[in-house]
C-alpha positions as CSV (number, residue, x, y, z in Angstrom):
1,X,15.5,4.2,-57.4
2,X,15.8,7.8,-55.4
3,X,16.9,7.1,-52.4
4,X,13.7,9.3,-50.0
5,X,15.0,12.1,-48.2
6,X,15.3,11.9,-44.4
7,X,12.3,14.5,-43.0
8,X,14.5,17.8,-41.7
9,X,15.3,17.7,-38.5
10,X,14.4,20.0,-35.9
11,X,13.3,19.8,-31.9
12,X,9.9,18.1,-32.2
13,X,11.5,15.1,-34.2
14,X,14.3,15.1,-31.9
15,X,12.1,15.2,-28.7
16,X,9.9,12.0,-30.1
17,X,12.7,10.0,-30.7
18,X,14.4,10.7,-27.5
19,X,10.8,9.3,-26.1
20,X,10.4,6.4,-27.8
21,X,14.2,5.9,-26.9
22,X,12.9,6.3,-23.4
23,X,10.2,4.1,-23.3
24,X,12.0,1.4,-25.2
25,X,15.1,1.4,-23.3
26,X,14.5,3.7,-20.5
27,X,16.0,7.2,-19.1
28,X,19.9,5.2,-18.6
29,X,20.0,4.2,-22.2
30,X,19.4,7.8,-23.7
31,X,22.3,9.7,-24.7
32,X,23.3,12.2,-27.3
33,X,25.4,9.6,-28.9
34,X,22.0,7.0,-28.8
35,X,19.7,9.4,-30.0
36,X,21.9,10.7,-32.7
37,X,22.0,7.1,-33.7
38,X,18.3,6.6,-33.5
39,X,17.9,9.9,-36.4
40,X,20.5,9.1,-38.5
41,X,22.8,11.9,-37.5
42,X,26.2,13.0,-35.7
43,X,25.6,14.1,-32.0
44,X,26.4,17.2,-32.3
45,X,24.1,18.0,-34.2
46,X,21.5,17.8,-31.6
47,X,22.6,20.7,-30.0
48,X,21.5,23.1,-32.5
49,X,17.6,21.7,-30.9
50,X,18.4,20.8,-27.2
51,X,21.0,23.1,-25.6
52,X,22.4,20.3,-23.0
53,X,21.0,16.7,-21.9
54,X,18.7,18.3,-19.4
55,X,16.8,20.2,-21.9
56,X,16.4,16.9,-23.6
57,X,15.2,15.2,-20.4
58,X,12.7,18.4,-19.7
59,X,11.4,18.1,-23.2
60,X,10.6,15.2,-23.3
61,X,8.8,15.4,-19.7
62,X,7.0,18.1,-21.3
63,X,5.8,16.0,-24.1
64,X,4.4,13.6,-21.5
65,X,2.1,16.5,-19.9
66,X,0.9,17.5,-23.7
67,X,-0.5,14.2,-23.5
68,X,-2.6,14.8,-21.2
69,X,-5.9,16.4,-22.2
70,X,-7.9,19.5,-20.5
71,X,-11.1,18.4,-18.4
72,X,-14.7,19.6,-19.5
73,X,-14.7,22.7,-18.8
74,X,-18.7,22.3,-17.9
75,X,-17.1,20.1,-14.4
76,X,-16.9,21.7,-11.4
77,X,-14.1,22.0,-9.5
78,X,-13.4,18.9,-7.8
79,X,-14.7,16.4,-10.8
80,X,-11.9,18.6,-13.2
81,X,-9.3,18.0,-10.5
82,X,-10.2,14.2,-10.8
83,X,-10.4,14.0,-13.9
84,X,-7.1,16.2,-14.6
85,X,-5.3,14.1,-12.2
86,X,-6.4,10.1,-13.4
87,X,-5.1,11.3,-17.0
88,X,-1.8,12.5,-15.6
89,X,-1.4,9.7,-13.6
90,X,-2.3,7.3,-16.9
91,X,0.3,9.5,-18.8
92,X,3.0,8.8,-16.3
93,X,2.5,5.0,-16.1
94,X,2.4,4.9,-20.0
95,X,5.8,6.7,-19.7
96,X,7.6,4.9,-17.1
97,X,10.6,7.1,-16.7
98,X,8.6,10.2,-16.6
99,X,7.6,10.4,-12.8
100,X,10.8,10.5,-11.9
101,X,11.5,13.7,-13.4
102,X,8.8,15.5,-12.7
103,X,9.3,14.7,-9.3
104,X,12.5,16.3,-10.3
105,X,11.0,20.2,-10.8
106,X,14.2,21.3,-11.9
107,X,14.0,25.1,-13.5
108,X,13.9,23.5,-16.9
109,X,10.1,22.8,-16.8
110,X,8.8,22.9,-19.9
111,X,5.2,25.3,-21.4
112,X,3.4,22.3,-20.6
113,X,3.5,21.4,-17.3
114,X,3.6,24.8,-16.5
115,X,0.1,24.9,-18.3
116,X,-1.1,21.9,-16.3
117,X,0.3,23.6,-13.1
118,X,-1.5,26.8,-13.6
119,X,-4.4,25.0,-14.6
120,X,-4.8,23.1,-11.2
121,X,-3.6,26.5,-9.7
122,X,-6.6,28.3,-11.8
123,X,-9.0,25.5,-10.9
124,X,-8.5,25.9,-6.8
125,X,-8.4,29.2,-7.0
126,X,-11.8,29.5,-8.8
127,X,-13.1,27.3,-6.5
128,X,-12.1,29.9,-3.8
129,X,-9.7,28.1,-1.6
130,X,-7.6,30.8,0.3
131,X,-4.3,31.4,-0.6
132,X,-2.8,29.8,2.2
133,X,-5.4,26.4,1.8
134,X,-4.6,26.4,-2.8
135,X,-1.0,25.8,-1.3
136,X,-1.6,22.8,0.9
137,X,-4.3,21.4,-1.8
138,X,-1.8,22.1,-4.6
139,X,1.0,20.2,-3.1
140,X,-0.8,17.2,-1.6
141,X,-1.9,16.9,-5.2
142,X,0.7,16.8,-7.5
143,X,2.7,14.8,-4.3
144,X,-0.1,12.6,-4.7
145,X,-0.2,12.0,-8.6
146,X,3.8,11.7,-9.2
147,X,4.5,10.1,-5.8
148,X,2.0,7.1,-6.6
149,X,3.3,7.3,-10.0
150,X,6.7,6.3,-9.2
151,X,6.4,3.9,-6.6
152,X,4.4,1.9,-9.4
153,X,7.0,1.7,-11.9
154,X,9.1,0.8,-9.2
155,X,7.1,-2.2,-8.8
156,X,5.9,-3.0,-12.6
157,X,9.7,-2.9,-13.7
158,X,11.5,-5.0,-11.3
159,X,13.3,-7.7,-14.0
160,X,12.1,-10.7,-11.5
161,X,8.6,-11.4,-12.3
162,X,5.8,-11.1,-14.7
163,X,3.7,-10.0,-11.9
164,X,6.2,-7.8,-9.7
165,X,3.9,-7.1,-7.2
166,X,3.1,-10.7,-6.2
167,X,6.4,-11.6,-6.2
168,X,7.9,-9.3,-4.4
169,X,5.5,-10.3,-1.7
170,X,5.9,-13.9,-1.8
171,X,9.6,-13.3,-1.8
172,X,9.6,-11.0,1.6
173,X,7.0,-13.8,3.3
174,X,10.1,-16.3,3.0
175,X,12.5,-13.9,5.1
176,X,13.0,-15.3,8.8
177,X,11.8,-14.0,11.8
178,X,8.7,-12.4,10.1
179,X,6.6,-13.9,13.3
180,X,7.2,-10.4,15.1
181,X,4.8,-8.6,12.7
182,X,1.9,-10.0,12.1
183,X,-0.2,-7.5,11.0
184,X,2.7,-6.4,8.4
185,X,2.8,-10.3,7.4
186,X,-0.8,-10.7,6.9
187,X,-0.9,-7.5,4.9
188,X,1.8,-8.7,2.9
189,X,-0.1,-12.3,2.1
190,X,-3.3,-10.4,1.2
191,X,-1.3,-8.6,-1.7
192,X,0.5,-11.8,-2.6
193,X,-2.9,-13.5,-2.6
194,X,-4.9,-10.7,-4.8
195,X,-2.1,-9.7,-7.4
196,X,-4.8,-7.4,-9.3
197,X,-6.5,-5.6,-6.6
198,X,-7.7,-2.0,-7.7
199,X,-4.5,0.3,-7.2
200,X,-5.0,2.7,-4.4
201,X,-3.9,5.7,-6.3
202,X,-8.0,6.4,-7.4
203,X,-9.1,5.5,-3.7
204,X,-6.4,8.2,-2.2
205,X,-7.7,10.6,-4.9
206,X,-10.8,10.2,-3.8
207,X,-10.2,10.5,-0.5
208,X,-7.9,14.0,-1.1
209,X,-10.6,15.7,-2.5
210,X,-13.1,14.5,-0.2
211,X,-10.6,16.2,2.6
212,X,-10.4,19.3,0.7
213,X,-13.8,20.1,-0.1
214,X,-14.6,19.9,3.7
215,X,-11.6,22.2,4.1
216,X,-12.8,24.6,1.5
217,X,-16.5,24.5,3.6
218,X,-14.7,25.0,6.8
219,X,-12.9,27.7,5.3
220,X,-15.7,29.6,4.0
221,X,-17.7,29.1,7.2
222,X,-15.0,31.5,8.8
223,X,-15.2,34.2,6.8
């Protein structure tokens, strides 16, 4: 029987193994040497698609953003921005390592995220928010969606626990001396007690936008 050819290999195959490396084994267990075992191939050949290990890493970050789909166009302003914004934050959890480098921004950002970036850019802009108000609403943003991001991988991976975030609080409630906080303590009790409260990244969101539509009124109330 023929033995079927191996499909040519060329940058998008390399970029979507070196993801599901990723997400199998996460960002310390890709290498050159791992993915080129993962296609079948020497290392070095890798080079002649990704330049260097940090155009892998952007690549891949950029395949994340591609994921993540354009709002209706028919939304205004602030529903887009939600909208834009829960999908990014869905693509970054489904991609653990991800948030990580995109809170990175090296120089290798990839057409993608630039795309999403101009988009949000685009999106404020048309809203009218003045120049100097687009850069305080950009940054909160994106601060927002990556910064949230991260902090819950931090939590869902911990190797301790099925349910990280429960454990980690029952585990601080048992360190000595807590008696001089407790506000901190009874915070800490509620989140051990109600393991699958709603995550606070949509509330915040919310709450962002809220901010910065008032800011936008107050802004066109002075001109």
């Amino acid at each position: 029987m023929a033995v079927k050819p191996r499909p040519a290999l060329d940058r998008p195959r390399v970029l979507a193994a070196a993801t599901a490396v990723a997400d199998a084994e996460g960002l310390a267990a890709l290498s050159m040497r791992r993915l080129g075992a993962e296609l079948g191939v020497e290392a070095m050949s890798l080079y002649h698609h990704v330049p260097n290990k940090a155009a892998l890493l952007a690549g891949i970050a950029d395949l994340v953003a591609g994921e993540v789909p354009e709002p209706d166009p028919a939304l205004g302003w602030r529903d887009a921005l939600q909208e834009r914004y829960r999908r990014t934050h869905d693509a970054l959890l489904r991609h653990p390592w991800c948030a990580a480098l995109w809170a990175g921004q090296s120089a290798e950002v990839g057409p993608e995220r630039l795309r999403h970036m101009d988009a949000v850019l685009a999106t404020l802009r048309g809203a009218g928010f003045p120049p100097s108000l687009l850069e305080l609403a950009f940054h909160s943003l994106q601060n927002h969606v990556v910064g949230h991001a991260v902090q819950a991988v931090a939590f869902s991976h911990r190797s301790d626990a099925a349910d990280p975030l429960e454990v980690a609080a029952r585990r601080f409630l048992e360190r000595p001396g807590l008696g001089a906080y407790p506000d901190l303590v009874a915070h800490v009790e509620w989140h051990a007690e109600h393991p699958d409260a709603a995550s606070a990244f949509g509330f915040a969101l919310d709450l962002l936008l809220d901010g910065l539509e008032r800011a936008l009124a107050g802004a066109r109330g002075r001109t």
